[in-house]
Chimera marker file (.cmm) of the C-alpha trace (Angstrom):
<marker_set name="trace">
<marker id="1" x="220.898" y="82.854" z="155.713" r="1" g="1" b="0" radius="0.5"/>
<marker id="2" x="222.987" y="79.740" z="156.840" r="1" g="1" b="0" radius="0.5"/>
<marker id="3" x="223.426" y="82.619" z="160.165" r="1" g="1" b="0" radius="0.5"/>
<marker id="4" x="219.803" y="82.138" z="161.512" r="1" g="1" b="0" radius="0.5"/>
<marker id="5" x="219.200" y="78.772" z="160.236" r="1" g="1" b="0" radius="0.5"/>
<marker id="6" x="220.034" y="77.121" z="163.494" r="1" g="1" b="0" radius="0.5"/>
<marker id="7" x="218.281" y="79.972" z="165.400" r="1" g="1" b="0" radius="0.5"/>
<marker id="8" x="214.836" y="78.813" z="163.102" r="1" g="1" b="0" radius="0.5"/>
<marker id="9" x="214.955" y="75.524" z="163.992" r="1" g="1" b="0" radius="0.5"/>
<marker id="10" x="215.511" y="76.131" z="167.495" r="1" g="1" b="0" radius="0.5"/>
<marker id="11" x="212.449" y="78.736" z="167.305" r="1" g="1" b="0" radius="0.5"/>
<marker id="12" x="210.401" y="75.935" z="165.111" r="1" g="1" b="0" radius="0.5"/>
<marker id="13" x="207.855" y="78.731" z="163.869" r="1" g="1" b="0" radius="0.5"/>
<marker id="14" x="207.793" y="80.234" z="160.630" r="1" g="1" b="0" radius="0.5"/>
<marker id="15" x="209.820" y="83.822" z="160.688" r="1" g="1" b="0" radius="0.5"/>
<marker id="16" x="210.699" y="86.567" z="158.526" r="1" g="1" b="0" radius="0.5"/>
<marker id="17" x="212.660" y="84.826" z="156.621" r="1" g="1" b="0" radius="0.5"/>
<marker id="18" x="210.725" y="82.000" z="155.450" r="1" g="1" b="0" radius="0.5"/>
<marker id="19" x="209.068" y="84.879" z="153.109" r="1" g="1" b="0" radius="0.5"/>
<marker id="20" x="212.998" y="86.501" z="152.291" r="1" g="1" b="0" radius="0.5"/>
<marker id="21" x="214.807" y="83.483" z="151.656" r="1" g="1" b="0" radius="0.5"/>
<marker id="22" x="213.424" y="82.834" z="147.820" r="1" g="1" b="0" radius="0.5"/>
<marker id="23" x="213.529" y="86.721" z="146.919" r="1" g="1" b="0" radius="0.5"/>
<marker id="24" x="217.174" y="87.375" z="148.155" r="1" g="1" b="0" radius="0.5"/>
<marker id="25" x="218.425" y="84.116" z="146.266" r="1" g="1" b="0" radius="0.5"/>
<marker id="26" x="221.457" y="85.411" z="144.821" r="1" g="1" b="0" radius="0.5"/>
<marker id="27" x="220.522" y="83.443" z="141.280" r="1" g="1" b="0" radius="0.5"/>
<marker id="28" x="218.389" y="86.386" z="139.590" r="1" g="1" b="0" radius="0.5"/>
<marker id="29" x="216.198" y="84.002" z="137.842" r="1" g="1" b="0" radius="0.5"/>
<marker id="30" x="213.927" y="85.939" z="135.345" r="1" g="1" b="0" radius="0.5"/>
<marker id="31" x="210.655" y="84.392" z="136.849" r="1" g="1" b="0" radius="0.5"/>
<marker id="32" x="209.826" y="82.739" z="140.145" r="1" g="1" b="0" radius="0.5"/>
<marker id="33" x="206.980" y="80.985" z="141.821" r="1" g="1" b="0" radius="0.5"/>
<marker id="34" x="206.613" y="81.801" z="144.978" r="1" g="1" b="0" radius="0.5"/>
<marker id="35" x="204.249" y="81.143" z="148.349" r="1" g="1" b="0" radius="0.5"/>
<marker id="36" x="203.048" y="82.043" z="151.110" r="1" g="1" b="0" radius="0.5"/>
<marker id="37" x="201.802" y="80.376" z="154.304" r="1" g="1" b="0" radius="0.5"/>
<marker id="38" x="199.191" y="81.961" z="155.609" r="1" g="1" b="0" radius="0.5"/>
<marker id="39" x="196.560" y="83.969" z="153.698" r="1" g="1" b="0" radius="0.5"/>
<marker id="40" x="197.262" y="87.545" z="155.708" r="1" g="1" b="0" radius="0.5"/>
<marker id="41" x="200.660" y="87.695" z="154.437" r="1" g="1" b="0" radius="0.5"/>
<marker id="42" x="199.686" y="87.917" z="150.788" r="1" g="1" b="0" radius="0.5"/>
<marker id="43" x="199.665" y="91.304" z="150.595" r="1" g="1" b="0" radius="0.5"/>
<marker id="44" x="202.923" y="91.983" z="152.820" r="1" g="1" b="0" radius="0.5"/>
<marker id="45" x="204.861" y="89.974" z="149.906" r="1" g="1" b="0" radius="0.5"/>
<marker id="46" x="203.328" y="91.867" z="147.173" r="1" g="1" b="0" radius="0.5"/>
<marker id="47" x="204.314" y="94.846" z="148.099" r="1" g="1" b="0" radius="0.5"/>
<marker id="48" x="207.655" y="93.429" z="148.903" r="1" g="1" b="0" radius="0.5"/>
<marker id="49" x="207.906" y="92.016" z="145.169" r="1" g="1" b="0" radius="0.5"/>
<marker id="50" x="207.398" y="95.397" z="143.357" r="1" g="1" b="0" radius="0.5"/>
<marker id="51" x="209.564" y="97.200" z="145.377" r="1" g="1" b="0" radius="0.5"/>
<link id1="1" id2="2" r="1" g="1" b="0" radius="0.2"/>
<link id1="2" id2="3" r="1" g="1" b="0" radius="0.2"/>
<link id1="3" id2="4" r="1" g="1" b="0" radius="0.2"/>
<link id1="4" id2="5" r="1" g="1" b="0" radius="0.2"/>
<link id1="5" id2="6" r="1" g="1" b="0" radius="0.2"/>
<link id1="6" id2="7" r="1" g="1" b="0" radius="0.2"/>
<link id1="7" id2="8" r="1" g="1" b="0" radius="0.2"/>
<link id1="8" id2="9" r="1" g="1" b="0" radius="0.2"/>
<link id1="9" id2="10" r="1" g="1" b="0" radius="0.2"/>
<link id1="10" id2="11" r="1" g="1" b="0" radius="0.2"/>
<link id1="11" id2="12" r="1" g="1" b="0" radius="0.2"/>
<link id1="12" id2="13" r="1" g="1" b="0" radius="0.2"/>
<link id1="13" id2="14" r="1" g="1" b="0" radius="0.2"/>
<link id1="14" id2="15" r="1" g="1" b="0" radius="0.2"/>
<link id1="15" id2="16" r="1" g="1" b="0" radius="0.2"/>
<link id1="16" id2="17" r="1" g="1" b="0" radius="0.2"/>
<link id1="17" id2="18" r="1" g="1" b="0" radius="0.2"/>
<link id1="18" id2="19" r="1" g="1" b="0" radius="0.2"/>
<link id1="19" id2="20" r="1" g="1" b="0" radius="0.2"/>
<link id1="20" id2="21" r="1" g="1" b="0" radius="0.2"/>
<link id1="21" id2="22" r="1" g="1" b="0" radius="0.2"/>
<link id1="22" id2="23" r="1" g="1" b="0" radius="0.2"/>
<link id1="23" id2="24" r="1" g="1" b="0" radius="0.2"/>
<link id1="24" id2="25" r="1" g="1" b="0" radius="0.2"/>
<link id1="25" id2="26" r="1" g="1" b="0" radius="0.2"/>
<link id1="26" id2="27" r="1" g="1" b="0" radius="0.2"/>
<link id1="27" id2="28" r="1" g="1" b="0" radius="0.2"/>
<link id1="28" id2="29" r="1" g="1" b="0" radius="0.2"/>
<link id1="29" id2="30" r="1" g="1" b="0" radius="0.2"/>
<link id1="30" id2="31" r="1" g="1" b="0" radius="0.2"/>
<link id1="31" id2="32" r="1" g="1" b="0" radius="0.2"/>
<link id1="32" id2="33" r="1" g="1" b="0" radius="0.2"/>
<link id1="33" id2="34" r="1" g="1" b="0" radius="0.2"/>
<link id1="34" id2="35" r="1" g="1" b="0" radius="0.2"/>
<link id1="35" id2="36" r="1" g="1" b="0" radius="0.2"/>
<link id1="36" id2="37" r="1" g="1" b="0" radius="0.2"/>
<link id1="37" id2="38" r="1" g="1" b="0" radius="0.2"/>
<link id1="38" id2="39" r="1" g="1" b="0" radius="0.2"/>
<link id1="39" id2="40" r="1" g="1" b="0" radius="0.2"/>
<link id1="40" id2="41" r="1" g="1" b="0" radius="0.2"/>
<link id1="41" id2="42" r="1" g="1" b="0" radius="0.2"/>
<link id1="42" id2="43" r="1" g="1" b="0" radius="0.2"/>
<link id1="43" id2="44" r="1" g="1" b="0" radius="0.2"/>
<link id1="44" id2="45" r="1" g="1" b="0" radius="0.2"/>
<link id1="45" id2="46" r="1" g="1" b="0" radius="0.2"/>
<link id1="46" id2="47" r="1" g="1" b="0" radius="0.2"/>
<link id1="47" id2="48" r="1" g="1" b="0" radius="0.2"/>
<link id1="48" id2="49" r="1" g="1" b="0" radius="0.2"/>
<link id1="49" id2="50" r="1" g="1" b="0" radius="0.2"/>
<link id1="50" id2="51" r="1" g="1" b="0" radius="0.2"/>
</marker_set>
């Protein structure tokens, strides 16, 4: 992640991996909380989460 960070904030809208970066943290917690930013991208991350 530490890769595209500069490329984000260069691009200064909300990518990809504003959704990845909290599921592909490395800590394998046993339950998470986590959001989304815009309602249309609910599903997408659902499906993402029980895969």
């Amino acid at each position: 992640m530490r890769i595209v960070t500069p490329v984000r904030r260069k691009l200064r809208v909300k990518t990809i991996f504003n959704i990845l970066g909290p599921l592909i943290n490395p800590a394998w917690v046993p339950f998470a909380v986590v959001g989304v930013y815009k309602q249309d991208i609910v599903s997408f991350l659902t499906t993402l989460c029980f895969r």
